[in-house]
NUSEVEX-726517 format. One record per residue (C-alpha): residue number from 0; residue in three letters; z, y, x. Coordinates in steps of 0.25 Angstrom, whole numbers. Example, Ala and Ser with C-alpha at 12.3 -4.5 7.8 and 13.67 -1.06 7.14 Angstrom:
<rs>
<0, ALA, <31, -18, 49>>
<1, SER, <29, -4, 55>>
</rs>
This chain:
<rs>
<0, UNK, <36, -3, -180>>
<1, UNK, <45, 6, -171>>
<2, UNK, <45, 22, -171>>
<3, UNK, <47, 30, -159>>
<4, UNK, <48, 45, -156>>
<5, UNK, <45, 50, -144>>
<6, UNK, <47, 64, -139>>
<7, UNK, <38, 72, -133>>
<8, UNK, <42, 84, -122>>
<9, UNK, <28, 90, -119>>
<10, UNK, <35, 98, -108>>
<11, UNK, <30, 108, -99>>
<12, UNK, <15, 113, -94>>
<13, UNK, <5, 101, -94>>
<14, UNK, <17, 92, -103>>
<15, UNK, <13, 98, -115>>
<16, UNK, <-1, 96, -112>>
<17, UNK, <0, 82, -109>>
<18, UNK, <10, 79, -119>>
<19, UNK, <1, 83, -129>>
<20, UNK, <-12, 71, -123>>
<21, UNK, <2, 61, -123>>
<22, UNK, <5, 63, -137>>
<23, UNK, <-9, 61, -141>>
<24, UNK, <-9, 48, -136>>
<25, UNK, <4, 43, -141>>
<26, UNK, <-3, 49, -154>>
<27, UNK, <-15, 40, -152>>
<28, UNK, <-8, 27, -148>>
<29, UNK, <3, 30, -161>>
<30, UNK, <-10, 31, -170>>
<31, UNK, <-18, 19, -165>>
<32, UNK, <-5, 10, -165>>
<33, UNK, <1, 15, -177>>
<34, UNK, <16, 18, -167>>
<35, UNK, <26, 24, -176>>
<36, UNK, <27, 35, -165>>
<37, UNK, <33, 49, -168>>
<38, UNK, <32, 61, -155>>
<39, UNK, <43, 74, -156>>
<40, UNK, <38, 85, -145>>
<41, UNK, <50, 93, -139>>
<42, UNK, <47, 106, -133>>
<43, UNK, <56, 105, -119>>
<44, UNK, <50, 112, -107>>
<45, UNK, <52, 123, -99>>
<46, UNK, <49, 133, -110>>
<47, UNK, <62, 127, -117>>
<48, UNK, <69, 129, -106>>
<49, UNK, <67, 143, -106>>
<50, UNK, <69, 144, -121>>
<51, UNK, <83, 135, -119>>
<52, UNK, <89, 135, -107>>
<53, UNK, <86, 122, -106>>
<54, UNK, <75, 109, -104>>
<55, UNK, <78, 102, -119>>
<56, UNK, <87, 105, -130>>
<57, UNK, <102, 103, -127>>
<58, UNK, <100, 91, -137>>
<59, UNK, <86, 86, -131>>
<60, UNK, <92, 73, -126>>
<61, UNK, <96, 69, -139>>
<62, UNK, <86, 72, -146>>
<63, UNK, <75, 64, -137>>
<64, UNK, <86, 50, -138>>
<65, UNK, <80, 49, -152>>
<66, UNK, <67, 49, -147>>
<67, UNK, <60, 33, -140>>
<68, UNK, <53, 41, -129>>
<69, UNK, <49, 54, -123>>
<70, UNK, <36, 60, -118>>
<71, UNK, <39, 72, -107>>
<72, UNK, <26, 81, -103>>
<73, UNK, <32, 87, -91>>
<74, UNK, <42, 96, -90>>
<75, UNK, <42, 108, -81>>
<76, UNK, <38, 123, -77>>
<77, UNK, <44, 130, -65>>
<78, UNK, <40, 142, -67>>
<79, UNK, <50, 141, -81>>
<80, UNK, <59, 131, -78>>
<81, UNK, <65, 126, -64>>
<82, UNK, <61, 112, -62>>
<83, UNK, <74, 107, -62>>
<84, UNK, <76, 113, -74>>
<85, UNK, <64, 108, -81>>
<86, UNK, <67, 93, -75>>
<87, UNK, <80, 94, -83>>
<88, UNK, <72, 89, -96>>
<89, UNK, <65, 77, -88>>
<90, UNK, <77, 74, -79>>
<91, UNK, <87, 74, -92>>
<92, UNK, <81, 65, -101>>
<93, UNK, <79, 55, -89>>
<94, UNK, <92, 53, -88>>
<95, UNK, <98, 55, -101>>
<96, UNK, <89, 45, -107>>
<97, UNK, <91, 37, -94>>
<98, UNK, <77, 34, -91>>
<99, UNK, <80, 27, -78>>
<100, UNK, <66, 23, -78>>
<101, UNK, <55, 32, -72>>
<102, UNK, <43, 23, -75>>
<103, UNK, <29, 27, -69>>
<104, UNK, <18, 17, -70>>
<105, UNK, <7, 20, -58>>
<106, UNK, <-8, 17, -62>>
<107, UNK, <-21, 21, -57>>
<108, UNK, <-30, 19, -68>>
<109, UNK, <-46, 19, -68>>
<110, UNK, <-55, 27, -63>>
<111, UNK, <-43, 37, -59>>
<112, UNK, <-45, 43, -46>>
<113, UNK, <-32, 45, -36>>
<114, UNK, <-32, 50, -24>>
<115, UNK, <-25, 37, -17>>
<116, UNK, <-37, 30, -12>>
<117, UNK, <-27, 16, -14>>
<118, UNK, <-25, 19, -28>>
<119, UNK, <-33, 10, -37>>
<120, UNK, <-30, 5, -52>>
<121, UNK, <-29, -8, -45>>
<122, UNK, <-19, -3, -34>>
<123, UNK, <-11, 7, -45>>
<124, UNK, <-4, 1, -55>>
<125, UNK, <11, 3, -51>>
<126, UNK, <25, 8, -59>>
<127, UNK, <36, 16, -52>>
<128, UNK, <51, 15, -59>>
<129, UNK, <55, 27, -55>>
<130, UNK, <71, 27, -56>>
<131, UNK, <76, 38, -66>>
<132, UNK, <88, 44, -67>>
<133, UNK, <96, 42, -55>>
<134, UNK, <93, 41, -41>>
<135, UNK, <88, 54, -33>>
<136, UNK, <88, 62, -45>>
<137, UNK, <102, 59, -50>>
<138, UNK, <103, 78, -49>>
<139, UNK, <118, 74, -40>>
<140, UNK, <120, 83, -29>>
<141, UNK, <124, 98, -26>>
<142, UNK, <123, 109, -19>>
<143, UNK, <132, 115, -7>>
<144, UNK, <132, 129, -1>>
<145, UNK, <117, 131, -5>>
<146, UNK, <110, 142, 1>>
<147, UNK, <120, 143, 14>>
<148, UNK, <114, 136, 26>>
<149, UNK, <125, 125, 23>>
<150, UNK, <118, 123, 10>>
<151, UNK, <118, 107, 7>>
<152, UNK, <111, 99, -7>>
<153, UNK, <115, 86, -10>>
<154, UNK, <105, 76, -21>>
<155, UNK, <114, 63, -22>>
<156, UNK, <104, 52, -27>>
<157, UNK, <112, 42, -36>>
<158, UNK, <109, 27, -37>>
<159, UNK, <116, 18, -46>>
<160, UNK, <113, 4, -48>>
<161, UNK, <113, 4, -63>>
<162, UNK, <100, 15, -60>>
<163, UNK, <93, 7, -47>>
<164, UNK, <94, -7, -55>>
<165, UNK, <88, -3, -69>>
<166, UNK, <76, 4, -63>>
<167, UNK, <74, -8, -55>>
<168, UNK, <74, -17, -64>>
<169, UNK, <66, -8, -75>>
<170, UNK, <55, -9, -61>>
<171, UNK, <57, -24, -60>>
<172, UNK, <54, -29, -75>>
<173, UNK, <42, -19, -75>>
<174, UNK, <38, -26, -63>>
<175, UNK, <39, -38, -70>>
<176, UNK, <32, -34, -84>>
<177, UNK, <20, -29, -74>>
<178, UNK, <19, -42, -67>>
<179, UNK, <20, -49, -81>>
<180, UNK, <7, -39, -84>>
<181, UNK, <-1, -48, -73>>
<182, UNK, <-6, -35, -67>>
<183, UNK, <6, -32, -58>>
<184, UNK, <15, -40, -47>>
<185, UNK, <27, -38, -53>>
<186, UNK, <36, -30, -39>>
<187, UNK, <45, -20, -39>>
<188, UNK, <44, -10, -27>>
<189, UNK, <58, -2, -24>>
<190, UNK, <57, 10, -18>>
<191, UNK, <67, 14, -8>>
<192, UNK, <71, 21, 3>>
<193, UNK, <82, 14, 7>>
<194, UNK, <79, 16, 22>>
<195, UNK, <84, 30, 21>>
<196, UNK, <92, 32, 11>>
<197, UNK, <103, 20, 14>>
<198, UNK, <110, 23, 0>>
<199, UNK, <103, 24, -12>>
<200, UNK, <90, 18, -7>>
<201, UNK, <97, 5, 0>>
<202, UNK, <106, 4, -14>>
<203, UNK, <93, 8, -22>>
<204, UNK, <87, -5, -15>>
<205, UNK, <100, -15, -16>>
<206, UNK, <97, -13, -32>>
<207, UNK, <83, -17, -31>>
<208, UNK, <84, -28, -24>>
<209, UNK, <98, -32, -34>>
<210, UNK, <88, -31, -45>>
<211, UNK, <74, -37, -40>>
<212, UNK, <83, -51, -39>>
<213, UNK, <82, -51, -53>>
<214, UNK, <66, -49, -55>>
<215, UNK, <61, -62, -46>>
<216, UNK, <48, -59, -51>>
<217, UNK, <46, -45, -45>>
<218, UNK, <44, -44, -32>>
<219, UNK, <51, -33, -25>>
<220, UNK, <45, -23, -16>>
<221, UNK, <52, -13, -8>>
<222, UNK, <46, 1, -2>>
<223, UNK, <52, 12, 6>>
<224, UNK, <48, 26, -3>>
<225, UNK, <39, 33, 9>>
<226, UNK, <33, 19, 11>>
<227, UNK, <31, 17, -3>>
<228, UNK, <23, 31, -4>>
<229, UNK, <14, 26, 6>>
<230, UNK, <12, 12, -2>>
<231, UNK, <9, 19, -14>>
<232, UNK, <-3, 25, -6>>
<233, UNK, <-7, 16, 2>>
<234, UNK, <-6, 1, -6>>
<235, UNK, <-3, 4, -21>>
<236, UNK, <-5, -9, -26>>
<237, UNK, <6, -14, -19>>
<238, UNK, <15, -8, -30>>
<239, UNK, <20, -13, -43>>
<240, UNK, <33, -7, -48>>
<241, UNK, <40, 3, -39>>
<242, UNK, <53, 6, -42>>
<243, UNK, <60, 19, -37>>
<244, UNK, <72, 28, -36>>
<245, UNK, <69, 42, -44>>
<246, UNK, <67, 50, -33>>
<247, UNK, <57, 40, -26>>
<248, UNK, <51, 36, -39>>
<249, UNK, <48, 51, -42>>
<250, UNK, <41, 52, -28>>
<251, UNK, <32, 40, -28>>
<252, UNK, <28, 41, -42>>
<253, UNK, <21, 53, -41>>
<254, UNK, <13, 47, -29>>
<255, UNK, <11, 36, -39>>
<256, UNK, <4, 47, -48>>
<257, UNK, <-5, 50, -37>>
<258, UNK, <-10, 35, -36>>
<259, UNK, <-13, 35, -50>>
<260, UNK, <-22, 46, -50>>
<261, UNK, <-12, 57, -51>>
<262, UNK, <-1, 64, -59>>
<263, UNK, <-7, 66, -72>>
<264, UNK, <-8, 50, -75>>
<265, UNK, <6, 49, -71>>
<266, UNK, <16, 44, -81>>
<267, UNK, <31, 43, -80>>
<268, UNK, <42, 35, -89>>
<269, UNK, <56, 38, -89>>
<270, UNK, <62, 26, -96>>
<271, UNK, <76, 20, -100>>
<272, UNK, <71, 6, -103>>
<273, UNK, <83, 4, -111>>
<274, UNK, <77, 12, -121>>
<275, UNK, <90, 18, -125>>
<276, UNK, <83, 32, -124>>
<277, UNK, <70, 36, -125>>
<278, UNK, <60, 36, -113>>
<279, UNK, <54, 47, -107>>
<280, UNK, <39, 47, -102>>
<281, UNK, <28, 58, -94>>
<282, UNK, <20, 62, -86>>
<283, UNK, <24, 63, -70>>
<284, UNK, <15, 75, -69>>
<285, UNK, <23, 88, -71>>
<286, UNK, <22, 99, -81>>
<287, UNK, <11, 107, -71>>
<288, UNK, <10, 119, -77>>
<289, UNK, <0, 125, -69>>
<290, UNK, <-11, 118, -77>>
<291, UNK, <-3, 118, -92>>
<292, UNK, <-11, 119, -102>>
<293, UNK, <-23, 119, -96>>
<294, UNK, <-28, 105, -102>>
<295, UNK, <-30, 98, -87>>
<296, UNK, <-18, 91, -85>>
<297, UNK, <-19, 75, -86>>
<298, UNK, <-14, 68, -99>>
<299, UNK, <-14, 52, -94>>
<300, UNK, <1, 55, -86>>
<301, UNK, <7, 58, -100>>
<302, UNK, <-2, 49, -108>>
<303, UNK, <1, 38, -99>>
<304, UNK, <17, 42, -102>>
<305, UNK, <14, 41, -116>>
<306, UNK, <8, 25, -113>>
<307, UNK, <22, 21, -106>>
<308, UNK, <30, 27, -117>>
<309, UNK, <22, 18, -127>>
<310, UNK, <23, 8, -118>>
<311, UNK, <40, 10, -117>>
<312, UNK, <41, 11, -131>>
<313, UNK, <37, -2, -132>>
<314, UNK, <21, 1, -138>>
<315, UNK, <13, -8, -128>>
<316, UNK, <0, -7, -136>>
<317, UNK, <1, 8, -137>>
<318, UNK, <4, 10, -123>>
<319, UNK, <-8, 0, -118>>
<320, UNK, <-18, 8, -127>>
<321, UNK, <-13, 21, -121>>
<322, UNK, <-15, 15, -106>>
<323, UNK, <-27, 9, -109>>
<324, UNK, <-34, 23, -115>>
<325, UNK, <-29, 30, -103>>
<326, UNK, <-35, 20, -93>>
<327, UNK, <-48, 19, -102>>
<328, UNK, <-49, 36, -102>>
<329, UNK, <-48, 36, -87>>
<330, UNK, <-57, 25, -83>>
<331, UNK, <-67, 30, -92>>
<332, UNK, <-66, 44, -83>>
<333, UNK, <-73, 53, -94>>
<334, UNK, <-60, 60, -97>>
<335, UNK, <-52, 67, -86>>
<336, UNK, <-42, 79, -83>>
<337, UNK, <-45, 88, -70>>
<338, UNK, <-36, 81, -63>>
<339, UNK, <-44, 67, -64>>
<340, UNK, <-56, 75, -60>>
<341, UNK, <-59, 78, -75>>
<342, UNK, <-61, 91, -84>>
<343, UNK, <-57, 85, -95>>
<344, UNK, <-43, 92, -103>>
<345, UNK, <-29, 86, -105>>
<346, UNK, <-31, 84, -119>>
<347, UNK, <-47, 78, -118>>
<348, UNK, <-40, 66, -110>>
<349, UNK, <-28, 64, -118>>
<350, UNK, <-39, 61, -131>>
<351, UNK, <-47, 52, -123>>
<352, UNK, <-35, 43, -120>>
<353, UNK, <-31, 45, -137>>
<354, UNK, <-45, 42, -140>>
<355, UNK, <-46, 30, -132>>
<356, UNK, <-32, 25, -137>>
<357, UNK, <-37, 25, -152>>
<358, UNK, <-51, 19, -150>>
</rs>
């Protein structure tokens, strides 16, 4: 039987809320199947950051190599920590443990209520890959006579062909093992905007096309960014698996959210497929601390993060019991968080979704 050890970073404002519904979960599904399954908490967060000087220990990336995967609440506080700061923790695992891959799976389920009239569990059931670690937000650029009237900024967007190819090709065989599912078409939809920018968007789109000859049984799909927005909106069903550059992929995932009832469902992966380090998953929302503590904020988003990490690790079962206790709970409609239109407390919702699991 393998052993894993994942970590856990509860984070910032509603994270260590929401931390606390995922690792019950985990908990249930590691007692039900009898996982060999082990959870470190680290405290990195803004309040380190003002203890440290810093977002994690100086040996904080060494320390999460040895573990098979990480769970991140959310990480940030303005009012504490600059933003650009705080994103330092997120940001630097990403690309240390090369997690090229910003997978987020976009579902409506049951008796969930959006407020996109088109948005139907029949009509939501898509993935973005979201590429990860290059692209827009490579941080290359610089500054020059700021503050003067001559002032100029310059954010140099890098694309490689070793980057564009493997997260196309990560998009194409997930097309292909959801077509094999029978539920899907099995097509790939390439996000560009090559219109416009005549560099990395027309390059971004040579590389597509190079690797979607080498899937014949996915059909390829191409879709400006703007007009990709509106299709989202206005005809959902007509998309499978999107794949996008990272500043794209950001944007339209979070319209994503919106179709499947809204931020606290969201869940994100940051994935190196290779598994040569460990993978890192959370919640899309952010760390909202405005409302921490105050037991309202939705569980499902990091819950759901919990379901793709089993699922990455390799624990089908344990993952299909974790879906199916979430879609059961919401069908069911007796347990909701205000922002479902409920009264029920973060924690009541999180031990219905454990209580289903272990029935």
């Amino acid at each position: 039987m393998p052993s894993y050890q994942i970590a856990f970073i509860p984070g910032d404002g509603v994270g260590q809320e929401v931390s606390i519904e995922a690792e019950k979960v985990l908990k249930a599904v590691v007692e039900k199947h009898g996982l060999d399954l082990k959870t470190t908490e680290f405290d990195w967060s803004c309040e380190y950051y003002l203890k440290h000087g810093r977002m994690m220990p100086e040996d904080g990336m060494e320390i999460l190599r040895g573990f098979d995967a990480i769970f991140l609440g959310s990480v940030g506080d303005a009012k504490k920590v600059p933003d650009h700061i705080a994103a330092t923790l997120v940001l630097g695992i990403r690309k240390k443990f090369d997690q090229y891959v910003n997978l987020r799976p976009i579902k409506l389920y049951p008796n969930v209520d959006t407020l996109i009239k088109t948005a139907t569990p029949e009509t939501v059931d898509m993935a973005v890959v979201r590429e990860n670690t290059e692209g827009e937000y490579a941080a290359l650029g610089g500054f020059f006579k700021q503050g003067t009237p001559d002032g100029v900024a310059l954010q140099t967007a890098v694309f490689t062909q070793k980057g564009c190819e493997r997260v196309m090709r990560y998009a194409f065989e997930l097309a292909e093992e959801r077509k094999r599912s029978g539920t899907r078409p099995g097509m790939v939809t390439n996000c560009t905007k090559s219109n416009a920018l005549n560099h990395s968007m027309v390059f971004w789109d040579q590389v597509f096309d190079q690797v979607a000859e080498d899937y014949p049984g996915v059909t390829r799909d191409m879709a400006l960014v703007d007009a990709l927005a509106m299709w989202l909106i206005r005809n959902p069903e007509k998309f499978d698996v999107i794949v996008a550059s990272n500043l794209f992929g950001d944007i339209i995932t979070d319209l994503g959210a919106m179709l499947q009832g809204g931020m606290g469902l969201a869940a994100g992966g940051n994935i190196n497929p290779e598994k040569e380090f460990p993978s890192m998953f959370e919640p899309i929302h952010g760390s909202a601390p405005d409302i921490k503590f105050k037991g309202i904020v939705n569980p499902i988003a990091s819950i759901e993060s919990i379901r793709m990490m089993l699922e990455h690790l390799g624990e089908k079962q344990a993952a299909q019991d974790v879906e199916r206790a979430v879609s059961w709970t919401l069908e069911e409609g007796r347990i909701r968080t205000p922002d479902m239109g409920g009264t029920n407390k973060t924690c009541e919702l999180g031990d219905a979704i454990r209580e289903v699991i272990l029935k």
